[in-house]
Every structure is written in C-alpha cells, then in structure tokens.
N, C-alpha and C positions, 0 to 999 in steps of 0.2 A: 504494500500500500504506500504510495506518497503521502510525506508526513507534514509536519507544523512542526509549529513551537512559532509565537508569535509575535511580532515586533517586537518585544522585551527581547526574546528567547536571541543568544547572537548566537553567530556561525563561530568556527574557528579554522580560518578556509589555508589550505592547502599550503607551503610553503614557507609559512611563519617560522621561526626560530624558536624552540624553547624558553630561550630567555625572553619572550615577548609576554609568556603567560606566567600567572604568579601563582603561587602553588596553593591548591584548594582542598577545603575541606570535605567535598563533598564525594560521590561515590563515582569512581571512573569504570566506565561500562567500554571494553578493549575488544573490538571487532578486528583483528590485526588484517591488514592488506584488504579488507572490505568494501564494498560498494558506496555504503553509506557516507555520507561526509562526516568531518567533526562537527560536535554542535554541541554549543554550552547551552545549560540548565541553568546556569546560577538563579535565575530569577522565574525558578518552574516551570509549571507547563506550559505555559502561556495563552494565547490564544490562539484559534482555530487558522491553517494557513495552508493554503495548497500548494505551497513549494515546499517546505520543510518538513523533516519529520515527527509525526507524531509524537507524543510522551505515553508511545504505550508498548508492548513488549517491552524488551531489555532498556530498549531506550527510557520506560516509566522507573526503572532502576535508580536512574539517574537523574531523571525528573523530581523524582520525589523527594531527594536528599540534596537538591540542587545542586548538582556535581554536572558531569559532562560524560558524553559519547565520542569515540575516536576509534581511528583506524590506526593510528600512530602511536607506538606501543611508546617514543619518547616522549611527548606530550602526556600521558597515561600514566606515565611515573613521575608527573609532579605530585601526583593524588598519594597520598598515605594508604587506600584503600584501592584496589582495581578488581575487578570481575571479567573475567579472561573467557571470551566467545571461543568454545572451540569448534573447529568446523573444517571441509576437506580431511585432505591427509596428514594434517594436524603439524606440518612443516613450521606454517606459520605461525601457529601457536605456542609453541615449541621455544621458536626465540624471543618471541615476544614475553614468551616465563622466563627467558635468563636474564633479558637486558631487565626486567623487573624487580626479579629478584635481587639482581645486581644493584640496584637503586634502595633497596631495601624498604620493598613494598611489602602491605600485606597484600597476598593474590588468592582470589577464588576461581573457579573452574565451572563451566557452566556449556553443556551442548546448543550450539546458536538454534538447531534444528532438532529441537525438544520430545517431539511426539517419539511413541514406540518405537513403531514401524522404519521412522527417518535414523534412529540412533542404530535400532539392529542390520539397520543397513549400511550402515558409515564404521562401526565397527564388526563385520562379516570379514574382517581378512585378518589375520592373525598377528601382521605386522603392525596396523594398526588398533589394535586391541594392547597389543604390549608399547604404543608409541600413550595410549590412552592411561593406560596402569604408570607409567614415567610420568606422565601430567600430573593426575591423582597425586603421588607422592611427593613429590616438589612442591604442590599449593599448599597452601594454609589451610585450606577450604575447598569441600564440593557444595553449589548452591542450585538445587535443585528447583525450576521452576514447576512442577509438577511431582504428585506423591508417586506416580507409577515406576520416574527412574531413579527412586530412591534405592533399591535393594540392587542397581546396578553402580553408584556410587558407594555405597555400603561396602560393596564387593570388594574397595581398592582401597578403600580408605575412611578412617575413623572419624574421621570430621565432615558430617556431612549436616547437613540445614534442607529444609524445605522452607519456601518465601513465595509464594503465586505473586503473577505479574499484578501489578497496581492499576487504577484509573483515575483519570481525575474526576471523580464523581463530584466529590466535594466543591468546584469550580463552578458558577454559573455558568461560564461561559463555555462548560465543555456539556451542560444540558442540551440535550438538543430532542427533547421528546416534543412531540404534536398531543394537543387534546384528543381525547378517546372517538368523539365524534370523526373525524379528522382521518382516523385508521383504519385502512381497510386491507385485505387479503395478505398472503401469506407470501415472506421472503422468502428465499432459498438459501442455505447458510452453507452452504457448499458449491464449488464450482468444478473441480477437477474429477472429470470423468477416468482420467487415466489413471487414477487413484484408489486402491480397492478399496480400502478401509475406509475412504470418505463415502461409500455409499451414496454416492448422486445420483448414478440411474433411478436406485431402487427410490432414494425419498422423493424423485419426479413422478418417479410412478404413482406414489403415494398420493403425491400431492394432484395429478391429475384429476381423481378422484372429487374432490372438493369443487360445490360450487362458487367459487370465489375466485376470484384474480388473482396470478401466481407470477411473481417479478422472479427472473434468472438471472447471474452474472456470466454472460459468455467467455471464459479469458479465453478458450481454446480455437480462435477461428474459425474455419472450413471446418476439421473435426467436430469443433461443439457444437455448430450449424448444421450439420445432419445429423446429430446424434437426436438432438433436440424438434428437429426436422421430422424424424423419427417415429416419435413419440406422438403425433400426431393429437395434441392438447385441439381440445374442442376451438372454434376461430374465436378469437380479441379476449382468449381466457392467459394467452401466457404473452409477459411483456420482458423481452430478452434486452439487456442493457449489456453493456461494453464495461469494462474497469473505469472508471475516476477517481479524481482527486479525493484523499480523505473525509476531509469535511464534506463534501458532495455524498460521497457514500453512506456516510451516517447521516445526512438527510434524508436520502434514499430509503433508508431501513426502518425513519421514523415518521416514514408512509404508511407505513404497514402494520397491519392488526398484531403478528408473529412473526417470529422467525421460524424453521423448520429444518433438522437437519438429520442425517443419523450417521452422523462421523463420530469413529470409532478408532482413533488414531490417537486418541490419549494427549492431546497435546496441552501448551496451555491457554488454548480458548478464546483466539482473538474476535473469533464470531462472537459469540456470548459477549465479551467484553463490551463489543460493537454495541452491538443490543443495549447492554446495559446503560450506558452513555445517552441512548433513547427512550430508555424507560422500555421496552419493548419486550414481551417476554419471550423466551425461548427455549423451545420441545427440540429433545433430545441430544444431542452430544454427550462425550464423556469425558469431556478436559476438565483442566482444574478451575475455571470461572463457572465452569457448568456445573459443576458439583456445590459451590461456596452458593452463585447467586440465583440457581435454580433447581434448589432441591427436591422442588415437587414436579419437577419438568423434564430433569434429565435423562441420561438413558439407563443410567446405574441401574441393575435388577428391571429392567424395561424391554419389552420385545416391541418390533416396528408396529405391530397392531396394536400396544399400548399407548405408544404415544401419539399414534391414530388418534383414537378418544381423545388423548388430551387437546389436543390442537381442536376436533371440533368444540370439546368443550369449550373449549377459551372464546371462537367463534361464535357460540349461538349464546354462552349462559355471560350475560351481562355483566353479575356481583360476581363470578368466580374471576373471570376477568377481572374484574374492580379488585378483589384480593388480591392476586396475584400482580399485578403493578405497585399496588399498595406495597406487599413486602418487598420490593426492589427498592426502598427508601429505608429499607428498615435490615438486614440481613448483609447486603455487599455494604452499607454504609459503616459498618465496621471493620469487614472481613477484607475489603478490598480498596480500599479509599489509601489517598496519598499516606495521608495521614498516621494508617493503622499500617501499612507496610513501611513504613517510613522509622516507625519503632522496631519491628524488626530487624531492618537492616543495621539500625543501629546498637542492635545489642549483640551482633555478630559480626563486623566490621568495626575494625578499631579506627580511628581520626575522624570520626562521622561528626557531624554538630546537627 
C-alpha cells in the first residue's frame, strides 16, 4: 500500500550524512536495502497523505514511539533501540546486525513477511534456516508480530516478545468511518488469487451469493480479469476497482457495510486493521488484528459457512450490527491503539521515552 505520514511527518531522503541527524530516542524500525524510503516519526502518525507511508505495519512500530523507519542500517544506529526487518536470503540483514551491533545497539529480529505460509517458505532451504538461527543468537531480541510464529522464535532463542502491529485509532484524523446509513454491501479483504491460503476464489464465491453489492481489489491484471470474469457475478452486482492511494483505500472500505475474507495465512492483519480505522467490521480472517478486534467475527474455531451467517447477520439485523461497531470503540481501543503498544514497546526496548 502507499503510505502517509503527514506534513508534520518529514522524510529522511537518501544521501544525507549521518552526522546531519541527531540521535533519537525513539524506536528505529531497519528494513536494510529496502524499497521503502527513510521517514521520520518524530512527531507521529501524522496525517492522512498519498505519497508517504502509512504509520501502520512495522512502520506503526515507529510511529508510535516517535522514532523513524530506514533502509540505512547507519542512520538506524543512531537509535539506542532498532528492530531489524528480516527478509530474502537474509544477506542483508546479516550486516546490517554487525555494523549494529558494532555501534552498540540494542537489536530485535523480526520476519518483514510475517504470515505462516510467507516464513515456511523463506526458510524451506536449510542454508537459510541456519543463516536465521545466526540472526536469533546475535539479537537481543525476537519480536514477534503475530502469536503463531512464536514457537518458531522460541525454537532459537530465549528472548522472545509478542507486540501486534498498532493503529492510530486514537487520532481523529486517522477516523475515517461513514454513518451506518451511508454503508452498504460487502468489501472483499482479499485480493491474491494466486495465493492458497488467502482463499479468494472460495470467499467470491461466497460472496456471490449475497444480494448486495460486492466491491473487489483487482491487483492481478489480465489474470484477475478472467478469473473474476469467470465467476460470472449476477450484472452491476460486482464493482472491481484497481489498487490506490492509502487514504483512498480506507475511504473505499468505509463505503461498505463489511468486510469479508477467509484468509488463513496467519498474518498480522492489515485488512482488519484497515477496517478498523473505518469502524467497519470484519468476518473472518485469522491474523492477529482479527483475533484482538474481532472476536466475534473471526475465523478462529469458524468454518466458511459460519461466517456465512455472520456476515448476513451483520447485513439484515440492525442492533447486532449497532453492537458490533459499538465494540470496535471499546476492545482494539486498548489492545491496539498507539498508545497501549506504545507501553509495550517500551518495557522491552531499552532508550524508549
């Protein structure tokens, strides 16, 4: 997704010298040789902005504790504290822990591509599985964003934490929900056909079903255009959109009466999160936003024909709906707010303020 962080929020663009930034208390979130640009937090999340990035994944890490994101493992070690993306063949990561350590950071370890599925697939080769157990022992810290790859941190190493990603719920300016009246038919919280475990076929199919308006996110081109083609959704029942800007997209989602998914990829729930930033509720997945801010919704202990029900339920019965928004003011506003992961971080990372 294209991120934010808003006029307050500054860049830290590319070619600066070390000595131009002054060394911060806040939490440094180390994507080494990454896509992302650097981008300071100091001053939060900010507001909503279609060129930069969000304050949500890793990046909310460092949002919440007003610290900063980089790709530049020297910039990364002005920070007392860094949180070390690992990802690839874990090369770059690798040095990014020496020149770190060498500065005499504390460092955490953390899989940039969290879900199951994406981790047993990145370590499947035995060279790096033993490049992964070298990282583990050298950090201070494993910080898992997600409980499922707890007991694969555990495996390498005695220090491990779980901390789910944050949101800035607590921010007006990152509300972005619509009056109830206002909401109609049902998102789709999944987009990748190619993906088993995100289950898109099957919950399009599901969703077909339904008489109500069903919005898709196409990212897949030509493939996603006949698959969806396909499907042969009753005419002006299904309205396929293309990827946008973040804030675009969470307007998009807070069209909509639901969200709807049955991704089983364990990750940590940027759908959901989405959602939640909309007030919006959301039937079935099994990441860690979906478990904290929708307990009664998720897919934990749920087969697709249960959360069938629930989704009509939400659609036809008014007050259960009315509950069910209601407790998204009251349940993630502790569990996941800047605020309440914001003490986490800081009783597990030393130089926090």
């Amino acid at each position: 997704m294209p991120g934010i962080s808003g006029s307050i929020g500054r860049f830290l663009y590319e070619g600066l010298s070390v000595a131009e930034f002054a060394s911060r208390p806040g939490l440094a979130v180390l994507n080494p040789l990454g896509k992302d640009a650097n981008q300071d937090f100091a001053d939060g999340p900010g507001t909503p902005d279609d060129h930069r990035h969000a304050p949500i994944n890793y990046h909310a890490y460092a949002a919440c504790t007003n610290g900063a994101f980089y790709r530049d493992a020297e910039l990364a070690a002005r920070h007392r504290s860094v949180l070390l993306l690992l990802r690839g063949n874990f090369n770059a990561s690798r040095n990014a822990l020496s020149i770190l350590k060498a500065k005499g950071c504390f460092v955490a370890i953390s899989f940039k591509e969290s879900g199951t599925e994406q981790t047993s697939r990145q370590l499947g080769r035995a060279h790096r599985f033993q490049r992964f157990r070298e990282l583990a022992t050298k950090a201070d810290l494993c910080c898992s964003s997600t409980q499922d790859l707890l007991p694969l941190y555990s495996s390498v190493s005695r220090n491990v934490v779980y901390i789910p990603t944050p949101y800035p719920i607590e921010f007006g300016s990152w509300n972005f929900s619509k009056p109830v009246r206002e909401r109609k038919g049902i998102f789709i919280g999944t987009r990748e056909f190619r993906v088993a475990s995100r289950h898109h076929l099957l919950v399009l199919c599901a969703a077909r079903n339904f008489s109500v308006p069903i919005t898709v996110i196409n990212s897949e081109g030509r493939f996603g255009s006949k698959l969806l083609s396909a499907l042969k959704f009753p005419r002006d029942q299904l309205r396929v959109e293309l990827p946008r800007s973040y804030p675009e997209f969470l307007r998009l989602i807070a069209e909509h009466r639901i969200v709807l998914q049955f991704d089983q990829s364990a990750v940590p729930g940027q759908i959901a999160g989405d959602a939640l930033l909309c007030r919006v509720p959301t039937v079935g997945g099994n990441g860690a936003v979906e478990k904290i801010a929708f307990p009664d919704l998720n897919s934990h202990k749920r087969n697709p024909s249960e959360l069938i029900d629930l989704a009509r339920r939400l659609i036809q019965d008014e007050s259960y709906y009315a509950r069910q928004v209601a407790a998204l003011e009251r349940i993630p506003a502790f569990h996941l707010s800047f605020g309440n992961i914001r003490k986490m971080l800081l009783s597990n990372f030393p130089g926090l303020q």
